[in-house]
N, C-alpha and C positions, 0 to 999 in steps of 0.2 A: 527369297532365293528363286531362281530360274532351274526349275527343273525339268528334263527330257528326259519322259516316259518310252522307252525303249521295248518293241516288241516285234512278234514273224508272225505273217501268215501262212499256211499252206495253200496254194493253189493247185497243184495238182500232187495224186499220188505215187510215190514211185515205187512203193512194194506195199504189201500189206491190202488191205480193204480203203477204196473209196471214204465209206461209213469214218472211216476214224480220223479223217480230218475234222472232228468234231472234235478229238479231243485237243488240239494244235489252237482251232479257232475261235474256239471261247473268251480267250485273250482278248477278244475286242471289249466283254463287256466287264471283265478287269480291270483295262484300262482307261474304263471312264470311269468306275470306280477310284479307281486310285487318284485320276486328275480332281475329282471332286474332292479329292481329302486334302490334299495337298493346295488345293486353291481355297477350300474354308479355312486350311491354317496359315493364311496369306500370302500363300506362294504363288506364281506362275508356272506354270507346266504345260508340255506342249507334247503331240501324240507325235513318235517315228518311227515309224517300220524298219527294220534292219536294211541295210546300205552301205557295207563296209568303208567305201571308197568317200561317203558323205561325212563319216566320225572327226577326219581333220578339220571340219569347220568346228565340232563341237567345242570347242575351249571359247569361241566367241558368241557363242547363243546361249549356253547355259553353265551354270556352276555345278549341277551334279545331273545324274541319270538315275532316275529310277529302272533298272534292268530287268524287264520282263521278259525278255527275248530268249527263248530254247531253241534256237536253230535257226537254220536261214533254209526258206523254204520248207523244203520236206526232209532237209538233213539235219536230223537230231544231233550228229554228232558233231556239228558245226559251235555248237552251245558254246565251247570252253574258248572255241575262235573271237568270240563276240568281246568276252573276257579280255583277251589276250589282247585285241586290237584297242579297247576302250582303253586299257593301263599305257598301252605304246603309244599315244596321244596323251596322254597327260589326265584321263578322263575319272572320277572317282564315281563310286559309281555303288549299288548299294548290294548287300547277296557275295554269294563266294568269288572264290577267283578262279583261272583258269584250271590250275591244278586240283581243286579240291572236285570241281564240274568235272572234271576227264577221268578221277577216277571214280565217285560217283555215277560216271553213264555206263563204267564199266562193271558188271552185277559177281563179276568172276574177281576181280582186283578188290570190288569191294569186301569179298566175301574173304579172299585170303588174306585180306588186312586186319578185318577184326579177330579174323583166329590166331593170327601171327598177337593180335594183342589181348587175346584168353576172352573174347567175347563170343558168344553159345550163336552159331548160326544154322541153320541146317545142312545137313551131308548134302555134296554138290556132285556132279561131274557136266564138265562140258562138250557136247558133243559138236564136231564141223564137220560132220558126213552119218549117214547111216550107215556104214560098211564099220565105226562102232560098236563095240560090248559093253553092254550097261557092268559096271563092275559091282560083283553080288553083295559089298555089303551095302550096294543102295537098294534100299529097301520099299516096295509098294508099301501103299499108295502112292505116285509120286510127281509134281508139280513143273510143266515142262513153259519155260517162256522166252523168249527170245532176250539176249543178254544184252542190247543195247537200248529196248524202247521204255519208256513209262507212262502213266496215266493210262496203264490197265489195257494199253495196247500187245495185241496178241496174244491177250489171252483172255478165253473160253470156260465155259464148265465141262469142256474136252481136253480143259489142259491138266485137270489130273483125269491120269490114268493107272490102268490097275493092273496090268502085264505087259511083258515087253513088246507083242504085237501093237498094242494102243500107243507104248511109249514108242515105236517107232514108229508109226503114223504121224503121229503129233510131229515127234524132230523133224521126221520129213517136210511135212508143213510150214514150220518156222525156216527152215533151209531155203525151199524154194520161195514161198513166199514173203519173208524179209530179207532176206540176205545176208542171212548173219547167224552165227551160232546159234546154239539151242542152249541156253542152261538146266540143265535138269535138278532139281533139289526135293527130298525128303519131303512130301506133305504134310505138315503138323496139323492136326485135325483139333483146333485148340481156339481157345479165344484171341481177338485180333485188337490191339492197343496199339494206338495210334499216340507217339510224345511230340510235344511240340513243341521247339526251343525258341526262346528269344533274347540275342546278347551277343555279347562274348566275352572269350576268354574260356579256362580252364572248368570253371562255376557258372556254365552261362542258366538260365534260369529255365527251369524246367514250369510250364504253363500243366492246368489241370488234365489231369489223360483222359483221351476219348477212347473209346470201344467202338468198333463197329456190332451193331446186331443182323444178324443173317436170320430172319423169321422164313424161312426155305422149305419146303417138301424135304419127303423123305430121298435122299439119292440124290438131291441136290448139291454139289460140292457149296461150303462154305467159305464163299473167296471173293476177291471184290473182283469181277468180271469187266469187260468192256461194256456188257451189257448193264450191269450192275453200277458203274458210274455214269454212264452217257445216252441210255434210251430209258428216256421217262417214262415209255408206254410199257417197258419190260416188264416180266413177276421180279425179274433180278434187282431192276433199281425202286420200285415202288417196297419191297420186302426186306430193302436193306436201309438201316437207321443208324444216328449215332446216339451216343450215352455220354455227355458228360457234366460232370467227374464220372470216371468208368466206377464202380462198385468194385473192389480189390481188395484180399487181405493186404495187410501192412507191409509186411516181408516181401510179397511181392513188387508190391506199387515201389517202395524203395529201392528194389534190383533192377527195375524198370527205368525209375528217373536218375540210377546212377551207372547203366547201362548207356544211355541215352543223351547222357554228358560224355562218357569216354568216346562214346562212338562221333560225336559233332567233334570233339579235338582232334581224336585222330585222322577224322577223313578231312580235317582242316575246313571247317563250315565257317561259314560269317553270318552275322546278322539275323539271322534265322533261319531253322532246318527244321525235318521233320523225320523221328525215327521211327519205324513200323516194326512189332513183333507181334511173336504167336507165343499162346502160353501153350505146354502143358504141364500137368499135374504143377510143381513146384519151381519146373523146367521153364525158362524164358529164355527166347531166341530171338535175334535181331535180322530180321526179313531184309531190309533196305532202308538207304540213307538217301532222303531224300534234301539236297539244297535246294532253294529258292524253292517250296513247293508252293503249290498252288493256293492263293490268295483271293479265290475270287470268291464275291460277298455271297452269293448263293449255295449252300451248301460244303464249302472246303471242311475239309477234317481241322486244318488249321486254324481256323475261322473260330470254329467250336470252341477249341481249346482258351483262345482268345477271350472270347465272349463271358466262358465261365471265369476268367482270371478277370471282369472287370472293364475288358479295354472296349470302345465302341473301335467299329470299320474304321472310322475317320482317326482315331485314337491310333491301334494298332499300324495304319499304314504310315502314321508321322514318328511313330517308336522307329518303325522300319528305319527310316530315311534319317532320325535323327542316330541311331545308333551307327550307322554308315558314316556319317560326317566325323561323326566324334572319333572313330577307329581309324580313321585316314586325318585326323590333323594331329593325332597322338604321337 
């Protein structure tokens, strides 16, 4: 089969920090990852950087797309566009579709979806100004980030704060330098489990759970920082490990992986997703819904999960690609 491996670069920044086009251009070596899998299991694959106006040739170069693509350029929010254009050409293609990516990049939609469907998320409020009142029953400590980015962009171990002076700095912050809301939510000072789905359907198959460990100083918030995924030299990313299978009573890990299945139907996932929560005490809450997450062979939380369930890189990227085909000729 001919497939086109589909990805963005960023070139330049247009809010936020220089530094975090690191986490956009890691993508290159995904994607040779992934060409390598897919050409040890007899395929052809060919590398394409997003190019809306180029997808009309795609029905004559290849039979599917592997979709690594999160935005065009520096617009994340561009992601569900890629979707959207790839189906309007005739193109199949592997990962969610437009709708389930639009509301996934939205952290405020995601969050009142799953309480609309009795799923534990943290107390939220959104702020699009400081001229804003925090409303008192959100509660310090509390976890402030910008509601459209991910991969740990924009936020700091200043994004929790612990009175409304701090928590208005920070919004401030995210205002001016993203452009975009501030989500504010309840810091759950708990363990962090990472689920990571592979399949679909109703029963899509829940893969061994990862834990992250935060080995942190005291006063250190326990969060997966920018710093914390993307600068090797940091205490945050050398301090922070993963665990899997996470160590879990029963009761939990079950509330977990049947959390974790509601939450991929609901937010209409494909192929594979990846869902993030925090415990406490007996209390599990759903952080974010992550589609198409991050896949690359060096460290992904997803990766992990993989690894413990059996599959090699090359294994799990042709599960991907073949689970895509199978769901579009059904």
């Amino acid at each position: 089969m001919r497939f086109g491996i589909l990805y963005n670069l960023v070139d330049s920044v247009q809010k936020g920090k220089d530094i975090e086009k690191l986490a956009d251009n890691e993508i290159i070596d995904t994607v040779a990852a992934v060409k390598k899998a897919l050409e040890k299991a007899g395929h052809s694959a060919e590398f394409i950087r997003v190019n809306i106006p180029e997808f009309n040739t795609f029905r004559k170069r290849f039979d599917f797309i592997f979709n690594l693509a999160e935005g065009i350029d520096g617009d994340i929010l561009a992601e569900p566009r890629i979707a959207a254009e790839l189906k309007k050409v005739g193109m199949g293609f592997t990962g969610s579709d437009e709708n389930a990516l639009t509301l996934c990049l939205d952290k405020l939609k995601t969050k009142e979806m799953l309480l609309k469907n009795h799923l534990p998320t943290p107390d939220f409020q959104l702020f699009k100004s400081t001229k804003e009142k925090r409303n008192p029953s959100l509660r310090f400590p509390l976890m402030v980030k910008p509601l459209h980015e991910d991969a740990s962009i924009g936020i700091s171990s200043s994004s929790v704060v612990h009175d409304d002076s701090q928590l208005m700095t920070k919004v401030n912050y995210i205002l001016e330098s993203y452009k975009q809301p501030a989500l504010v939510e309840e810091f759950i000072d708990g363990r962090e489990i990472n689920a990571a789905l592979l399949g679909n359907g109703n029963d899509t198959p829940v893969l061994p759970l990862s834990e992250i460990i935060f080995d942190f100083p005291d006063g250190v918030p326990k969060i997966v920082s920018f710093e914390a995924k993307w600068i090797e030299n940091s205490m945050q990313y050398k301090k922070t490990t993963g665990r899997c299978p996470a160590e879990l009573p029963e009761k939990i890990r079950e509330k977990i992986i049947s959390s974790a299945k509601r939450a991929f139907t609901i937010m209409g996932c494909r192929d594979y997703a990846r869902v993030d929560f925090r415990i406490r005490g007996e209390d599990v809450f759903v952080l974010e819904v992550n589609p198409n997450p991050c896949i690359n062979p060096h460290g992904a939380g997803f990766i992990r999960s993989a690894n413990a369930a059996g599959y090699s890189y090359d294994e799990l990227i042709n599960s991907i690609a073949e689970l895509a085909i199978a769901r579009r000729s059904a």
